[in-house]
N, C-alpha and C positions, 0 to 999 in steps of 0.2 A: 641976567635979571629976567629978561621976556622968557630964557627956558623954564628959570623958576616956577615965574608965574602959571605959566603953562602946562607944566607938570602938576603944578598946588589944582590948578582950575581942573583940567583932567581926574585929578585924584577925587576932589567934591564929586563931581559931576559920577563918577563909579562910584564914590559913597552913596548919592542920594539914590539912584539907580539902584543899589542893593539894599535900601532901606524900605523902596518904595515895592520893590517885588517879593523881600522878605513874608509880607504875608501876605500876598497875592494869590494863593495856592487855589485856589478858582479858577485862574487865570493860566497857571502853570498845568491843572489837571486840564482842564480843556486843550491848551495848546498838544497835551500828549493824547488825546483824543482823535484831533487831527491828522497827526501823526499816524495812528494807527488807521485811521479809514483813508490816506494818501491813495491807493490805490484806486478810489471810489471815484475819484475826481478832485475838482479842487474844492473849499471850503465844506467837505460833508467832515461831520466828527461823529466818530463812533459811540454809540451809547449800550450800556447796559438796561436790560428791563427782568424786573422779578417777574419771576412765572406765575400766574393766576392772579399776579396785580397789575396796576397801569404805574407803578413806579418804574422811574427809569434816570439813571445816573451816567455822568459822566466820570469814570470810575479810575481808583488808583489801580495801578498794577498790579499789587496784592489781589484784590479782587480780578481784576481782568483774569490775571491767570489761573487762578481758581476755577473762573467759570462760576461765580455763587458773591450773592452778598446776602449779607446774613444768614449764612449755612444754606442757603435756597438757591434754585440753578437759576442762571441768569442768559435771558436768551442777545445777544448783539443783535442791534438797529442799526439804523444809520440816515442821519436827517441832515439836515442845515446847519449851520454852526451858527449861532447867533449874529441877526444883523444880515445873514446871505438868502438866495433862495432860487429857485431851481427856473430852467428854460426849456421853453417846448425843445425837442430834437437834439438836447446837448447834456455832458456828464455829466456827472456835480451839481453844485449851487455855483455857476458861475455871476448872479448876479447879485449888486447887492439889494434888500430888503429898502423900501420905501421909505421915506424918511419924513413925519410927518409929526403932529404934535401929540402931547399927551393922552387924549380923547383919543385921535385914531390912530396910535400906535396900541392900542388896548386891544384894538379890534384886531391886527397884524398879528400879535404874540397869542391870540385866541380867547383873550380873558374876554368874552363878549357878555358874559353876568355882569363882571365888574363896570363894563361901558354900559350895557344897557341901565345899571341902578345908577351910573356918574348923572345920566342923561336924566332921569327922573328925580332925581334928588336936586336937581339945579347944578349938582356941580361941574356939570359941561361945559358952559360956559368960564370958567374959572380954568378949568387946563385945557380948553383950547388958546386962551390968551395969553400976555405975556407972563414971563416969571422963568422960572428953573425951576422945578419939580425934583423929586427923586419918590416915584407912587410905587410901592408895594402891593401890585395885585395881585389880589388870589383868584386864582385857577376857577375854570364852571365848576369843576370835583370836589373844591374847597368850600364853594357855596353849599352845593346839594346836601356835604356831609355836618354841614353849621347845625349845631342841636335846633329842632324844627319849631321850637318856643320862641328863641331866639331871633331867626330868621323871621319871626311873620311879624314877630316885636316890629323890628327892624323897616319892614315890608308894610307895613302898618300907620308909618310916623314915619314915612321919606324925609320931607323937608326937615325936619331935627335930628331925630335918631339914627336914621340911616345916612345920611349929610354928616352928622358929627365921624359916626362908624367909619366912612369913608375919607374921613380928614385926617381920621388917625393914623391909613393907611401911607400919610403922606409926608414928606420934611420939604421944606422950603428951602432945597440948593439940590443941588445934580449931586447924586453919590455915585459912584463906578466901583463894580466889587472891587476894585481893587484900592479904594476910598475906604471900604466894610472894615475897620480894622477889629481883629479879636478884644472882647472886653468892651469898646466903646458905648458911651449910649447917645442915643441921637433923640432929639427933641422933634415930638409927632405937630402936628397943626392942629392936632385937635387939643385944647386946654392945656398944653406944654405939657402930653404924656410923655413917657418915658417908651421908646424904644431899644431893646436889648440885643444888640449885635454880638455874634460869636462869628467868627472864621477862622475854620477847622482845616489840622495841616489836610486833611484829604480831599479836603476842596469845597465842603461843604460848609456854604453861609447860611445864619440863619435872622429871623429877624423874632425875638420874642419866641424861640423855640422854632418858628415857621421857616420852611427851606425853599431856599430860593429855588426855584428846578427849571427857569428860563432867564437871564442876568443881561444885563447891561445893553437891551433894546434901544435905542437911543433915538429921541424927540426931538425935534424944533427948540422945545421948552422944557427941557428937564430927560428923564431918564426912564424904564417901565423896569420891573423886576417882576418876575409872575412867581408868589408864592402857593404852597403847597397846603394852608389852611387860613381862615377868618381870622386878623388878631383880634382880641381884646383887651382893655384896658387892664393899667397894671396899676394898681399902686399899694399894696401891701407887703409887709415885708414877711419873710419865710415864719419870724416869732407871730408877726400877727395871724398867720394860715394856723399855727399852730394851737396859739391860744383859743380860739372861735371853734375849729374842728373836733368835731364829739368825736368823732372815732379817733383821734388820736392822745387821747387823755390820757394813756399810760406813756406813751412816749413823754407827753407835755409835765407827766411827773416824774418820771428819770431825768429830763432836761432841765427840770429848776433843782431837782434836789444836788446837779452835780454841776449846778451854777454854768452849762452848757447853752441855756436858752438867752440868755443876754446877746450872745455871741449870733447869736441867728437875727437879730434885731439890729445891727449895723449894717454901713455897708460894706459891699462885696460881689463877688460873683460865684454863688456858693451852689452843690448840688445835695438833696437831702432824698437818701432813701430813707423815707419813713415808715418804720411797722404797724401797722393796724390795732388795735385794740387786741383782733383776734388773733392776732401773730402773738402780742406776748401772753396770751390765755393759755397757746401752747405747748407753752417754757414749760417745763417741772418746775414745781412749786417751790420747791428748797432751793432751785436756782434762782429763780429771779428771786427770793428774798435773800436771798446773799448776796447778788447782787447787788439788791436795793440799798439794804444794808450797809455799804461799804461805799464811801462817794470817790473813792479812788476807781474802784470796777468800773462804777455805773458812769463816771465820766469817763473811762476809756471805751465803751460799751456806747454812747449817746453821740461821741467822736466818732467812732467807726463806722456814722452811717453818714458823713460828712463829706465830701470835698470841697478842696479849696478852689475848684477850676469850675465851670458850667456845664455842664453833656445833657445837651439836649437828646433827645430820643433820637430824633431823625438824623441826627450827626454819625451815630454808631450804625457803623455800615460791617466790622467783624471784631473781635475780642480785642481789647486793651485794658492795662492794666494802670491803674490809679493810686494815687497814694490819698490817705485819707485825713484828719486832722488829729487821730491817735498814733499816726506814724507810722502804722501797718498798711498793708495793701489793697487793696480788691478789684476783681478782673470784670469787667462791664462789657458784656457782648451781647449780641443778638440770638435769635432763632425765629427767621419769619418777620411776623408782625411785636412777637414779646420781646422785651428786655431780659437781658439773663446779667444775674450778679452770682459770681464764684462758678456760673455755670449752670444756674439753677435759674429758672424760670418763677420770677415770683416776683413779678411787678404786676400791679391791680390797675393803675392808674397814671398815667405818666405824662411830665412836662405839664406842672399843675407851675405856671410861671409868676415869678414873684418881682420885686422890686429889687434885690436885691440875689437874683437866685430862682433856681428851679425845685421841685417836687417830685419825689416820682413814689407813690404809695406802692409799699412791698408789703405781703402776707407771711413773711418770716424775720424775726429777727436776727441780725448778725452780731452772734459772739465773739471779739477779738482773742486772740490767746492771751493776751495783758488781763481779760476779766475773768480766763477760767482758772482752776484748780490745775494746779500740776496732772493728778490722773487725768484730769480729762480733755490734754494736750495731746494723749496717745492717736496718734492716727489708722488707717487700714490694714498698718500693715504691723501693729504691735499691740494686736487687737486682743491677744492667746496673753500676755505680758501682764496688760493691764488687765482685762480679766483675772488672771490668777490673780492678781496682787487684792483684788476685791473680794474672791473666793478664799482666799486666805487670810484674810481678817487684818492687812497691812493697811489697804485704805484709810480706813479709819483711823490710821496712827498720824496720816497725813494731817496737821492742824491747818487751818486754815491762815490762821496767825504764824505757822511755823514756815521755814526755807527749807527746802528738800531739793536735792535732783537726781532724779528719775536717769538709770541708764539703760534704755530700754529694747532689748533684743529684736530679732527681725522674728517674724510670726515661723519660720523657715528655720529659724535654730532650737526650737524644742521640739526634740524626736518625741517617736512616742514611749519611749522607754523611760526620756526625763521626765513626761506630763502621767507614768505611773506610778513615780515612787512616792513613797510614804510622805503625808502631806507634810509632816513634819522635817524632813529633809527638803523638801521642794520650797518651805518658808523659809530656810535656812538659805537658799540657794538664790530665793529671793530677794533678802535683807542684804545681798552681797550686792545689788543691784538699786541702792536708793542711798543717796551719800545725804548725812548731815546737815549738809548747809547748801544754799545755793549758789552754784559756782555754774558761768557764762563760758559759752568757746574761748574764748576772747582773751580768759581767766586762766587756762588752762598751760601747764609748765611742764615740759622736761623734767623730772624728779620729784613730782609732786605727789605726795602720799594724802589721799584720800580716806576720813573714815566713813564706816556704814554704818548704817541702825545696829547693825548686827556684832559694830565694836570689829569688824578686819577693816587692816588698812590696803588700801588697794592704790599702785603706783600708776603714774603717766608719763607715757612715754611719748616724746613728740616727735615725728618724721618731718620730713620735705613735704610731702604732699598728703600724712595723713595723723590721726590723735587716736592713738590705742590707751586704752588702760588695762593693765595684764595683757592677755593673750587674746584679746576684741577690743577691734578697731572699728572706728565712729564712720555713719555713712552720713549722707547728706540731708538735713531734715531738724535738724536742732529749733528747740521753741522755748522762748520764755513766757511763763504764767504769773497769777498775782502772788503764791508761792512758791516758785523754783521754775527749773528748768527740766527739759526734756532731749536727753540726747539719746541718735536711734544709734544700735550695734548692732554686728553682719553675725555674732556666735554669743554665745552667753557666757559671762567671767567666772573664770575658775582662778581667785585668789589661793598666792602658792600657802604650800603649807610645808616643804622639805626644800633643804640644799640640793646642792647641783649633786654633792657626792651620794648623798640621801639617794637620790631618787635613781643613779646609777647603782648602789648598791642593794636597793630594793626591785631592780627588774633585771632575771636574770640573763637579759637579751645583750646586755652589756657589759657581762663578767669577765670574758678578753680584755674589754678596754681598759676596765677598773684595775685589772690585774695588774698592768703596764704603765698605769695612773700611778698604782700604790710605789712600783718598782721605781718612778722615776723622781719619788718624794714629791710627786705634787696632788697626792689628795687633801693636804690642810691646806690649797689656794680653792680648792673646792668645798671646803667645806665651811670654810668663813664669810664673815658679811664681805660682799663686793657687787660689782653688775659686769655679769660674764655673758658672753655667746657662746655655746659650744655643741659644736658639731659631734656628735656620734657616731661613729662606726658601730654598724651590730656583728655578733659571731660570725653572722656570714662573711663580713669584712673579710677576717682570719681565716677563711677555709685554706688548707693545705700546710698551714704554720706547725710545725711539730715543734715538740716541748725541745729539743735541739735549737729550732731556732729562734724559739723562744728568751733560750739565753744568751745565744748570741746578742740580739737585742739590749735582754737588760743589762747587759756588761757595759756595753758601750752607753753608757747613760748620757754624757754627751747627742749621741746620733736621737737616744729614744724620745729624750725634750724636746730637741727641734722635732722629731714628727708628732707627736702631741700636741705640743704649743703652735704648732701650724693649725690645732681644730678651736685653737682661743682666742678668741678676740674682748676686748675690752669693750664694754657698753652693752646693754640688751637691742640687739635686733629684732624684731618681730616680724615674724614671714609676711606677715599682709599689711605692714607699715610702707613694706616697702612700693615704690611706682610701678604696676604693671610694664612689664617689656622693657627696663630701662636697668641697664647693670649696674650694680651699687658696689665699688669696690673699699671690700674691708681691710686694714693692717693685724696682721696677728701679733702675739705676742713674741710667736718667733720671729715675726721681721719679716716675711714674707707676704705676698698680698692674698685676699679671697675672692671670688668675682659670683657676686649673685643678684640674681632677677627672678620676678615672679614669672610662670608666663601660664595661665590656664587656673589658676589660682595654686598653681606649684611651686613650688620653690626650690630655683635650684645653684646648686652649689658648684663651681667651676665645671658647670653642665651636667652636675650631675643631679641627679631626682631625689628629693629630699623625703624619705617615703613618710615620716608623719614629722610634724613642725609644731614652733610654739610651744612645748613643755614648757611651764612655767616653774621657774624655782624660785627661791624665796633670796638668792644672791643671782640672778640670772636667769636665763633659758636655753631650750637644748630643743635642736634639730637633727631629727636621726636622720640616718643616711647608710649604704647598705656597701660602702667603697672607703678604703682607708683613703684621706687626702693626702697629696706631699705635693709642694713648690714644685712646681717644672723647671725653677731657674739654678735650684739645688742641687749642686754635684753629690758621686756617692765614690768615695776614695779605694772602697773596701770589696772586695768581689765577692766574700762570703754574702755582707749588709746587700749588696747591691744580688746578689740571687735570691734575698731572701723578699727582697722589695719587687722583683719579677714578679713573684710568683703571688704578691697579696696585689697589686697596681698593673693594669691591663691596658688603662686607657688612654697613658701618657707613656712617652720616652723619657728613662730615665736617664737624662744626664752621668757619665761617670771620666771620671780624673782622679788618674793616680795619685794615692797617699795623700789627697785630698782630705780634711778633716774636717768636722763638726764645730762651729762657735759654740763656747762655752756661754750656756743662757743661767744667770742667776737668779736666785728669786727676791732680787731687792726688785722686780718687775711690780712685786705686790704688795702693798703697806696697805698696813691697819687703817681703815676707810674712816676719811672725815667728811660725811655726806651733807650734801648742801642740796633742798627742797624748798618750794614753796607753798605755804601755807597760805588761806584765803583766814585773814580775820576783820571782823567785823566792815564785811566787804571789798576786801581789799588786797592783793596778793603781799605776802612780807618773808621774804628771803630767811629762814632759817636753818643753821650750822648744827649738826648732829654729832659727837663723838661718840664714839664705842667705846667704853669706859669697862674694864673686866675688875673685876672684884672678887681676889681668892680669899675661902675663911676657912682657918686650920683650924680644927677644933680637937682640943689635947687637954683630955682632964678637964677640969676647971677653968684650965687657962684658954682665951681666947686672940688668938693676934689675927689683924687680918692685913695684908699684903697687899693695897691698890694700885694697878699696874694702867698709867695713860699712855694712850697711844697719840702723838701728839705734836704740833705747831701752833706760834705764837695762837694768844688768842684775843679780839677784838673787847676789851675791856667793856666800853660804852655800848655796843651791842647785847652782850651780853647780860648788861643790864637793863637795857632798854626791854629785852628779850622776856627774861625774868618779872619783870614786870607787870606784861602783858600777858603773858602764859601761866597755864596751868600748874600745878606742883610736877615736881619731876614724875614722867611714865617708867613706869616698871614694866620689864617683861618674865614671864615665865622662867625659871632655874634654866638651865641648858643640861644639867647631867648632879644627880642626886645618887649619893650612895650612902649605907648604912654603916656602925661603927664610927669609928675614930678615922675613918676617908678623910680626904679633902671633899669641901664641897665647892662647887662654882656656879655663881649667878653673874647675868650680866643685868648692867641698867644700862638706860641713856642718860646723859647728861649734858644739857641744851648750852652751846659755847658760840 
């Protein structure tokens, strides 16, 4: 029982202890201040100082090793560590600092403005006696730079005004930063203001924006803090700044029309980059009225200058990145003495503090991508993209009311031979490039056929590490707008328009292969609907092959499948789907394995060099290659086969074993394809079953019979209907083969199962 206890009391005791230093980070940064000036003596802490200012911080490691805060070179001091100070003839600060009460610890920490107005205002008397204090003084530099109205106000009316001013500075209990918790407010002595506490992971406290930049001097009767400016009373909240300020009347009407300004009038600890009048004068005029216009925008648009957290100026010492109350981002950094938002300098006015939150007046307005137009999601680098699509009269097709998305090339994939040709094909080219409806990454499937304006359907292919659609694949940079989406591509889509066999028998660089294709009856797996990979050998492959052994070859039909079927694989591969450097190994249809990786943006085939990739076929794609493949794990039984395979294969050892034979490969390997995609309907991805349905009609005389031949497995009844329902009338596609006379004719349709 006493271990129990012991262990339970230990446990508290490390809980409160990690509760109490969790936001201590004052406490923490200084301690590694020490740390790093250890060499100097004992209690000196190293400090940073901007160059051409008198700021100087006790700084995170980010910074230290920089050498810079806020982008600006920061030169290393080296003082007293709070509380110690320095002896004739000796290192360091070995001794410590005097310890006296709140009056003459003023004078100790150097705030001698702030002692000598305590002393003339009466209030001297008051914190030299008893009590607990915790006095926020500002600095002589904090005095000097108080607006000079202000000050003489002040300097003018000691016994009231400058007596109250300095009560404000003060709380009635000892605070220790590490007391300062983030968020808290503490009640001033003067008329129960409100004091606004933030303590920031990097060390920095502040009190009403003001930074602390000497901490935890410690009194007789309370505490000294020496801050970095004069505070001023607060008691408005960020709606009331807003409603009263004339320059902010177009903000203060985007904010009521999109019911955003309520939200600004509770409480919170909230930070507002507000646009100036002359910020949204700016805008183009069709923008902000469409904006205005639509209280969906203009309240993502009046959110996105929001956070939910406090960031004082003086807090941000290098870039961080914020989340906003539209759910998007923005990166709040420095340069110098400016505030930078996105990176851009365009703060006017800053740390305008409220009751509820801070101000910081910006000269630009921020547009989220939630409030623009799909085109105008394009970024630097799809600048050639969306230009054409404007120069070519598709913009304007873009409704504003309507869902589109945009799949939009890198600036680097239109040569200059594409950006010549006839505008009319280049629109064509274009419309292949802007789908229908708008579909998210997120949305995005394995077998999903895509339509375009332009009526082609265009397939998605999903990998491990990446999302092509045809033969371009998606880079990093996808954006949603208030209609559609924007995704960036590395080449421009060339939807197919020929079969695998098609497109071999139209380029005569591959009239061997086709030859050997025909010979081994497998050009009708090539020429029907499926999703093939297929590797190419070109002529060169065949150099040396005479029409001798040529037939040796085709005789053995057996042997000629397996070395063919060794270049097929099932599924479409895409050369740049696949992971940089990392081997992807495929099953062929002969049963054998493939082993390929990209490496240099090549692709290569059981090492060897793929010399052009990606052909896109309309049942698959085709990677040429300039080397016939065959299994290395493949015996060859036959010494004619096996001299004839010497002399076309160089770069492997060919296995051979007597009277060894070929597996008999069948072609029940390939049935009439029942393709299963996903369609986005009314938002939403919905699984649907496609069959190939052939439909012959003989036409003889008069009489007509026609023959429907399915290709086929059970079919999901309730689906079906369900299907049916939702969907369009059945799609037709174009005849496949039309002859004249008394021919047969054949069409195919699809028919949704």
């Amino acid at each position: 029982m006493k271990i129990f206890f012991l262990f339970t009391f230990s446990t508290f005791l490390l809980s409160a202890f990690e509760q109490a230093t969790a936001s201590a980070h004052y406490d923490k940064i200084l301690t590694h201040s020490r740390i790093r000036a250890r060499d100097q003596g004992p209690n000196v802490c190293a400090l940073q100082q901007v160059m051409g200012t008198k700021k100087k911080y006790f700084s995170t490691c980010r910074n230290w090793y920089q050498g810079a805060i806020c982008g600006k070179k920061a030169t290393v001091l080296y003082e007293c560590c709070p509380g110690y100070m320095k002896m004739d003839g000796t290192r360091g600060c070995p001794a410590v600092a005097p310890i006296d009460h709140v009056y003459g610890t003023l004078g100790i920490v150097g705030a001698t403005s702030t002692q000598q107005y305590s002393d003339i205002s009466k209030l001297r008397e008051e914190i030299e006696g008893r009590g607990s204090f915790t006095f926020f003084a500002p600095s002589n530099e904090a005095w000097e730079q108080l607006n000079s109205e202000i000050h003489r106000n002040l300097v003018d009316n000691v016994n009231i005004e400058l007596y109250n001013a300095l009560h404000h500075h003060m709380v009635n209990k000892r605070m220790l930063t590490k007391d300062l918790k983030n968020g808290m407010t503490l009640v001033s002595m003067y008329n129960d203001q409100k004091l606004l506490i933030n303590h920031y992971p990097n060390g920095v406290v502040t009190v009403n924006c003001a930074r602390i930049i000497h901490g935890n001097q410690i009194a007789t009767n309370g505490v000294v803090h020496v801050i970095d400016r004069v505070l001023t009373a607060v008691g408005n909240t960020i709606q009331d700044f807003i409603e009263v300020e004339d320059d902010l009347s177009s903000l203060r009407a985007a904010a009521i029309t999109s019911d955003v300004l309520d939200i600004l009038g509770r409480p919170g600890h909230y930070t507002l980059f507000a646009p100036t009048n002359e910020a949204f004068e700016r805008l183009p005029r069709g923008v902000l009225e469409r904006i205005m216009g639509d209280k969906v925008a203009s309240e993502a648009l009046v959110k996105f200058h929001i956070l939910n957290t406090l960031q004082c100026s003086e807090a941000i010492t290098g870039g961080a990145v914020y989340e906003t109350l539209e759910g998007n981002t923005v990166e709040v950094g420095c340069d110098g003495e400016s505030l930078t938002v996105n990176g851009v300098k365009m703060v006017k006015r800053k740390d305008i503090v409220t009751s509820n939150g801070v101000i910081h007046l910006i000269d630009e307005v921020l547009i989220p991508d939630s409030a623009k137009q799909v085109i105008e999601l394009g970024g630097a680098q799809q600048t050639t993209f969306t230009d054409l699509v404007a120069q070519l009269g598709l913009a304007s097709s873009l409704r504003p009311e309507g869902q589109y998305t945009l799949l939009a090339p890198l600036n680097g994939a239109f040569s200059d031979d594409t950006l010549r040709m006839d505008q009319r094909l280049l629109k064509t080219i274009l419309q292949n490039h802007i789908i229908k409806v708008k579909v998210g990454l997120n949305e995005l499937y394995n077998g999903q056929e895509l339509e375009t304006i332009g009526g082609k359907l265009l397939r998605v292919f999903v990998y491990r590490t990446a999302v092509c659609i045809e033969n371009s694949c998606m880079v990093r940079g996808s954006k949603e707008g208030r209609n559609g989406f924007i995704h960036i591509f590395r080449q421009i889509i060339n939807p197919a328009e020929k079969t695998l066999h098609e497109m071999l028998r139209n380029d005569k660089r591959f009239s061997v292969f086709l030859s050997l294709v025909k010979a081994a009856d497998l050009d009708d797996v090539l020429s029907r609907p499926g999703e093939w990979t297929l590797f190419v050998p070109t002529n060169d492959a065949f150099k040396g092959l005479t029409d001798d052994d040529k037939d040796i070859l085709i005789r053995d039909k057996n042997a000629l499948r397996n070395i063919l079927l060794y270049h097929l694989t099932q599924g479409v591969f895409i050369g740049s789907g696949f992971e940089p450097g990392v081997t992807n190994i495929l099953k062929t249809i002969q049963g054998g394995k493939l082993y390929l990786k990209t490496v240099n943006d090549t692709l290569l085939v059981n090492e060897l060099k793929s010399r052009e990739s990606d052909l896109m076929a309309t049942n698959g794609v085709i990677h040429v290659i300039d080397k016939l493949l065959y299994p290395a794990d493949l015996p060859v039984g036959n010494d004619q086969l096996l001299t004839i395979l010497k002399k076309l294969i160089k770069y492997i050892q060919i296995k051979f074993v007597r009277d060894s034979t070929f597996k008999e490969i069948p072609l029940t390997f390939y049935k009439p394809i029942i393709k299963t995609y996903t369609k986005i309907i009314d938002g939403r991805p919905v699984e649907v079953t496609e069959k190939k349905v052939t439909e012959e009609r003989i036409i003889q005389g008069p009489e007509i019979k026609y023959t429907r031949i399915t290709a086929g497995g059970s079919d999901n009844e309730e689906k079906l209907k369900k299907l049916l329902e939702e969907e369009a009338p059945v799609r037709r596609v174009q005849p496949t083969r039309r002859t004249q006379g008394g021919a047969a004719r054949r069409r195919t349709r699809l028919a949704y199962s």
